[in-house]
MMTF fields as JSON, N, C-alpha, C and O atoms, coordinates in Angstrom:
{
  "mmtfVersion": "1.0.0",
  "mmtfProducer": "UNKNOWN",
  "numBonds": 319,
  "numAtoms": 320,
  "numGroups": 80,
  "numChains": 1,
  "numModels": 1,
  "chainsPerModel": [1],
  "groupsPerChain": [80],
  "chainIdList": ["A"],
  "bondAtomList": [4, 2, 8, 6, 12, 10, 16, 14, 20, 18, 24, 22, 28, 26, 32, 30, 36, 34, 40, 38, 44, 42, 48, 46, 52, 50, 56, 54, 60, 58, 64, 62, 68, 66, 72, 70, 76, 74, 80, 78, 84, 82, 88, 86, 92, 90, 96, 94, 100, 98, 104, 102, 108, 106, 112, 110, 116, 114, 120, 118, 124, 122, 128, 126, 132, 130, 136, 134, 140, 138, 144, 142, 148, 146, 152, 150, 156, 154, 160, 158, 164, 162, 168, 166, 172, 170, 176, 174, 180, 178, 184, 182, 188, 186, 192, 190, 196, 194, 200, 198, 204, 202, 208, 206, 212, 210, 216, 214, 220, 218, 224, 222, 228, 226, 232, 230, 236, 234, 240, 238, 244, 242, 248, 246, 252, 250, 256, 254, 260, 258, 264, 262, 268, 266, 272, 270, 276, 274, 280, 278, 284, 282, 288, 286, 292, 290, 296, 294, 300, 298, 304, 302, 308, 306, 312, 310, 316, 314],
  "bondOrderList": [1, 1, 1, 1, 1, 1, 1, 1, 1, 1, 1, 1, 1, 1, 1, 1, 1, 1, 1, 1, 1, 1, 1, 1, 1, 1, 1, 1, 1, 1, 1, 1, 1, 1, 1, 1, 1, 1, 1, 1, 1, 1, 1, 1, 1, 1, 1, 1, 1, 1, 1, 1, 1, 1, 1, 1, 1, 1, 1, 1, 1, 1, 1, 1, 1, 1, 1, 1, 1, 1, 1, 1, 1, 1, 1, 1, 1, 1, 1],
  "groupList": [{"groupName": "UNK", "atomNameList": ["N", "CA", "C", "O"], "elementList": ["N", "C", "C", "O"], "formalChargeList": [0, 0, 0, 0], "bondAtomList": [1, 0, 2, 1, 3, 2], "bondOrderList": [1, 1, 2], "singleLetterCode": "X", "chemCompType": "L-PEPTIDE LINKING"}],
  "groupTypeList": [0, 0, 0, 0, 0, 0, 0, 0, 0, 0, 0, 0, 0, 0, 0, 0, 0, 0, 0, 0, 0, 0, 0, 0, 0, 0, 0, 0, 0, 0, 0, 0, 0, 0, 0, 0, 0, 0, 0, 0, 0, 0, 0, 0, 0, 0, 0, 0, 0, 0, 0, 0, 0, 0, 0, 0, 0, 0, 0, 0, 0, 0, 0, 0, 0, 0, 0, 0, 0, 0, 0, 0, 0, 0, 0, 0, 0, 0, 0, 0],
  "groupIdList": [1, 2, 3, 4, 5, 6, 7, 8, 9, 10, 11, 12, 13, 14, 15, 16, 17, 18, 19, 20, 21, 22, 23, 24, 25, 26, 27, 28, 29, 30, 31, 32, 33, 34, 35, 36, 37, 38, 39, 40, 41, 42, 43, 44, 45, 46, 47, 48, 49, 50, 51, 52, 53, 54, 55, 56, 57, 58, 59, 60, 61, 62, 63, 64, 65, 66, 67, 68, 69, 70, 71, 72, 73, 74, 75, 76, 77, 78, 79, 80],
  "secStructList": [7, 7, 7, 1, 7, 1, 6, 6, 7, 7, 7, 7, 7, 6, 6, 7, 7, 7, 7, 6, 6, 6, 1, 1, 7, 1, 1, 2, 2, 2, 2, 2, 2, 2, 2, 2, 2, 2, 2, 6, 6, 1, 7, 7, 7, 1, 1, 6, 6, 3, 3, 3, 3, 3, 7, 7, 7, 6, 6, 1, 7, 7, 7, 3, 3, 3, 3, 3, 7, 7, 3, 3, 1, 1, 1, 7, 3, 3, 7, 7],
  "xCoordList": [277.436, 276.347, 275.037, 274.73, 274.238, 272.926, 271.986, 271.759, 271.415, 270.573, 268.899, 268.09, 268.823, 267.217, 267.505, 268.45, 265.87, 266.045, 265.4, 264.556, 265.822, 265.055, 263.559, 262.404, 264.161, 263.055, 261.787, 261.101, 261.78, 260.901, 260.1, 259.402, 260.068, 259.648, 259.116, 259.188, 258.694, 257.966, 256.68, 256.361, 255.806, 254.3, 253.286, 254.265, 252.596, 251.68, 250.922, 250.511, 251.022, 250.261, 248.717, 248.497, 247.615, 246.792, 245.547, 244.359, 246.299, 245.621, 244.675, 243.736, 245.268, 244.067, 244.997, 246.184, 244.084, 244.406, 243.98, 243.119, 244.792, 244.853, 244.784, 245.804, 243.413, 242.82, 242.571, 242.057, 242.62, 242.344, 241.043, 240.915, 240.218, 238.297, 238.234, 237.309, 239.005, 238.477, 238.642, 237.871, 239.765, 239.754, 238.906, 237.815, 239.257, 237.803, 238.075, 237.136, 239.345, 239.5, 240.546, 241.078, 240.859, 241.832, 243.008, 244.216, 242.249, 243.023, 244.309, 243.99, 245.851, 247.115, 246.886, 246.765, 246.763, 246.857, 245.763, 246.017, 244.598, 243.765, 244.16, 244.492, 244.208, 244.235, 245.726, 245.854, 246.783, 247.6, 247.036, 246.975, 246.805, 245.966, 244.958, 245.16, 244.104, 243.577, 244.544, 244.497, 245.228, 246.667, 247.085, 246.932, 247.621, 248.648, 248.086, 248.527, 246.609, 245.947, 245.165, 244.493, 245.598, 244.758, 246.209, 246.107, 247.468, 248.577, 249.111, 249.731, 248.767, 249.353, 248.065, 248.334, 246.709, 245.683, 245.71, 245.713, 245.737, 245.865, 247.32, 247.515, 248.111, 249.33, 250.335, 251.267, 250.273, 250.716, 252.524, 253.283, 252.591, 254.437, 254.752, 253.77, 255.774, 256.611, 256.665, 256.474, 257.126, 257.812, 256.88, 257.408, 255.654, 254.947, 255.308, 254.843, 256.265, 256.082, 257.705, 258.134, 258.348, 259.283, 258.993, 258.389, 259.501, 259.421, 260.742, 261.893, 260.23, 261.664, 261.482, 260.749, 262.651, 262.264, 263.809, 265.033, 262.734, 263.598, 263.604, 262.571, 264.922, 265.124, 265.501, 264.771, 266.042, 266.895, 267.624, 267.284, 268.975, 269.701, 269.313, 268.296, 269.794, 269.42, 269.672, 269.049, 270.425, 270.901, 269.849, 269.759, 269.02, 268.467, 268.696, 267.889, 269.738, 270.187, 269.732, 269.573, 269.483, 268.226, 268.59, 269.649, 267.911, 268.89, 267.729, 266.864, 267.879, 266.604, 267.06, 267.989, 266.679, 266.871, 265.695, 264.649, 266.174, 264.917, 265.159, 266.281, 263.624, 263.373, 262.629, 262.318, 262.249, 260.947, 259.947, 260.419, 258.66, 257.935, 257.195, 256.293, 257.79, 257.374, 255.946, 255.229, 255.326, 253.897, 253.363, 254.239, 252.336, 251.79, 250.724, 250.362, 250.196, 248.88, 248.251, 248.21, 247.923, 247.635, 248.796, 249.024, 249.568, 250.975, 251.762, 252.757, 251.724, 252.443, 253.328, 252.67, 254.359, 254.715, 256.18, 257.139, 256.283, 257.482, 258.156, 257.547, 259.407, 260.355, 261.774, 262.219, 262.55, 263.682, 264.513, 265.715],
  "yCoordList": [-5.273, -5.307, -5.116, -5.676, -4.148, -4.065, -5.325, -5.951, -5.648, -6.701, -6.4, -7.234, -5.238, -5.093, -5.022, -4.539, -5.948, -6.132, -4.765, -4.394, -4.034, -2.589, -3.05, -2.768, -3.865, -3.927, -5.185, -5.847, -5.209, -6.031, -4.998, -5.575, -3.527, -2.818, -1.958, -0.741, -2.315, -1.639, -2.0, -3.163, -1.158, -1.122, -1.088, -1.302, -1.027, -1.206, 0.541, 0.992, 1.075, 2.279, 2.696, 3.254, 2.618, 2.311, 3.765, 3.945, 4.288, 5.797, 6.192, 6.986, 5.336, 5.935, 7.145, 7.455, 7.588, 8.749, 9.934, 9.945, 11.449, 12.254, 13.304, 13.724, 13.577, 14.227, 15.454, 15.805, 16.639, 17.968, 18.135, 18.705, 17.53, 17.312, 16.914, 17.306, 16.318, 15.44, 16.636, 16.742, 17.335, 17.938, 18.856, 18.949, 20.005, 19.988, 21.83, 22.626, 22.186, 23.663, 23.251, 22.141, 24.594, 24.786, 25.583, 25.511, 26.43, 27.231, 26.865, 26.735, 26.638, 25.987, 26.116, 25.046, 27.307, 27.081, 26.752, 25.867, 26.983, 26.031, 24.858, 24.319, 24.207, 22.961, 22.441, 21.237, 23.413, 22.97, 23.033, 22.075, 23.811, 23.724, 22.562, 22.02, 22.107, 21.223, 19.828, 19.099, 19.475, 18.313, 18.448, 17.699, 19.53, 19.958, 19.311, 18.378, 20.369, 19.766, 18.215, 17.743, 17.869, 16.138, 15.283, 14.308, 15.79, 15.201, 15.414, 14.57, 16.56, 17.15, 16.554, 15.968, 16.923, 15.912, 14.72, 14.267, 13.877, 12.515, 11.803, 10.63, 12.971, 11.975, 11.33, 10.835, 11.243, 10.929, 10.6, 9.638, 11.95, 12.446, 12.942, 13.104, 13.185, 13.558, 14.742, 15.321, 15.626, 16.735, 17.572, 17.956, 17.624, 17.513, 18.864, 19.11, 19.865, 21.376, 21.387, 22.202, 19.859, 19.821, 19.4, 18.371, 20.325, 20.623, 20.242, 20.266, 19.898, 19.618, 20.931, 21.135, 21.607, 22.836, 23.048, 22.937, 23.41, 22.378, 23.626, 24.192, 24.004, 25.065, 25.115, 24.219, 25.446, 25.075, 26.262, 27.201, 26.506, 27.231, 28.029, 27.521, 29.328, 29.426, 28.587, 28.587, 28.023, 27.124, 25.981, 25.301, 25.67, 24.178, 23.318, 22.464, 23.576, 22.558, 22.429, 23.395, 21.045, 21.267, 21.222, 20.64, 21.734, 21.398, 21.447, 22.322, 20.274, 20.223, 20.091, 19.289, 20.676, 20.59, 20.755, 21.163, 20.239, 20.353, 21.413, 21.621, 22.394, 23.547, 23.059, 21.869, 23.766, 23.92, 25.143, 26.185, 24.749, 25.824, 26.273, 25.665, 27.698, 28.922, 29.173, 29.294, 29.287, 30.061, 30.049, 29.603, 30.33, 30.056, 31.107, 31.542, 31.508, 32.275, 32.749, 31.834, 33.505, 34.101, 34.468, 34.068, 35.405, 35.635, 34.435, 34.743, 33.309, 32.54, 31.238, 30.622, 31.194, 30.278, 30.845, 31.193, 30.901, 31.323, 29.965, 28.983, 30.048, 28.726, 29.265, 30.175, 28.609, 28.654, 27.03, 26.991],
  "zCoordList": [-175.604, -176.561, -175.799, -174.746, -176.567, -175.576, -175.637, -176.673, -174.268, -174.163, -174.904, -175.31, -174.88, -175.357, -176.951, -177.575, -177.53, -178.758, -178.844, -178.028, -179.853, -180.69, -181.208, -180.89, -182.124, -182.819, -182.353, -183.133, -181.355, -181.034, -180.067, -179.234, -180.02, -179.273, -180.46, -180.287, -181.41, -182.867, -182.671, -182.92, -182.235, -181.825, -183.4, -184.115, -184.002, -185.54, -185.059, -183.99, -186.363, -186.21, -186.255, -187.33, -185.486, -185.233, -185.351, -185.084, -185.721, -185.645, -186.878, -186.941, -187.852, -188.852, -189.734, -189.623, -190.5, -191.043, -190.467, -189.588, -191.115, -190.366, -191.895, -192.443, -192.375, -193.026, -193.215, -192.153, -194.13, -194.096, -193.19, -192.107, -193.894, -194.355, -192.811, -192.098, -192.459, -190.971, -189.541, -188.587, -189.786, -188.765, -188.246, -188.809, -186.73, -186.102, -186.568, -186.557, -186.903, -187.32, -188.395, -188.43, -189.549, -190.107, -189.425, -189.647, -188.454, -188.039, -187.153, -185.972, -187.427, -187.103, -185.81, -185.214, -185.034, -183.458, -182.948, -182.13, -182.968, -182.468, -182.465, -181.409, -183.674, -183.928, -183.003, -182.78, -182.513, -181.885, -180.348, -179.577, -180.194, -178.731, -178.51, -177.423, -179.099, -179.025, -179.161, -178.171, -180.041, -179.582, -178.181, -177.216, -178.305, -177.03, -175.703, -175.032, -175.489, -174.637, -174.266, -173.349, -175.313, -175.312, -174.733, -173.988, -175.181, -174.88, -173.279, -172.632, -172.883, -171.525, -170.242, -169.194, -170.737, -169.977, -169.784, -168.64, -170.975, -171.272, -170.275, -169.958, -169.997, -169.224, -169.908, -169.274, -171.428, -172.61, -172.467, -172.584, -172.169, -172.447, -171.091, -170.367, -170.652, -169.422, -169.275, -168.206, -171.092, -170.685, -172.224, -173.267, -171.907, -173.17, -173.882, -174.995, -173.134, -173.991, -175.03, -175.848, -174.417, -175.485, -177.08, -177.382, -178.019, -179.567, -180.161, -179.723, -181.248, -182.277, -183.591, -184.559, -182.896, -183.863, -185.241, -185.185, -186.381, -187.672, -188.654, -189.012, -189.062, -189.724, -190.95, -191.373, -191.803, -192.897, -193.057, -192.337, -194.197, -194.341, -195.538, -196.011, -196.4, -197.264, -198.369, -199.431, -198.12, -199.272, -199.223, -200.245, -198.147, -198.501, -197.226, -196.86, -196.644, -195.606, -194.272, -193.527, -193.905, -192.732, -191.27, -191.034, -190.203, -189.182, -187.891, -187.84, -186.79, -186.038, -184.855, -184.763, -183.769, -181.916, -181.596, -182.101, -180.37, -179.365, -178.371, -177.909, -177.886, -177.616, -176.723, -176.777, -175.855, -174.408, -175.368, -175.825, -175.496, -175.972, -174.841, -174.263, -174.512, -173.469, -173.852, -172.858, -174.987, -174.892, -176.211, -176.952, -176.848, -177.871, -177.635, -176.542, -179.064, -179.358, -180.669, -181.492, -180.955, -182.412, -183.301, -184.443, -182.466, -182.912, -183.152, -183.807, -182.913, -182.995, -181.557, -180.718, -181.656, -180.681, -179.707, -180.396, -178.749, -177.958, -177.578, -177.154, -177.777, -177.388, -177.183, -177.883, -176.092, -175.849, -175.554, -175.29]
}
């Protein structure tokens, strides 16, 4: 049986809201570049270019892995 309690490692969410009106662009990649970079500076995460990339079927059905994202830009996002 594991010794660490789970749920006593449940931190309170402290962030506030996360608003249309509030943000600093509409524009999706900016606005990802600016995360990205606050997360990868900041020291935040380990392996910060890992993504959970989430698809669905035609039918509806959903399905999610994790990817390394290679590159990003106007066009969009590169991941393998």
């Amino acid at each position: 049986m594991a010794s660490v309690q789970l749920a006593d490692m449940r931190q309170p969410y402290v962030s506030g809201t996360l608003l249309e009106k509030d943000l600093p662009t509409l524009n999706p990649i900016e606005l990802f570049e600016k995360w990205f970079l606050e997360v990868k500076e900041g020291g935040l995460m380990y392996e910060s270019n890992a993504v959970a990339l989430s698809t669905t079927t035609k039918t509806g059905f959903p399905s999610s892995r994790m990817v390394l994202l290679k590159g990003y830009g106007p066009d969009g996002f590169v991941f393998f």
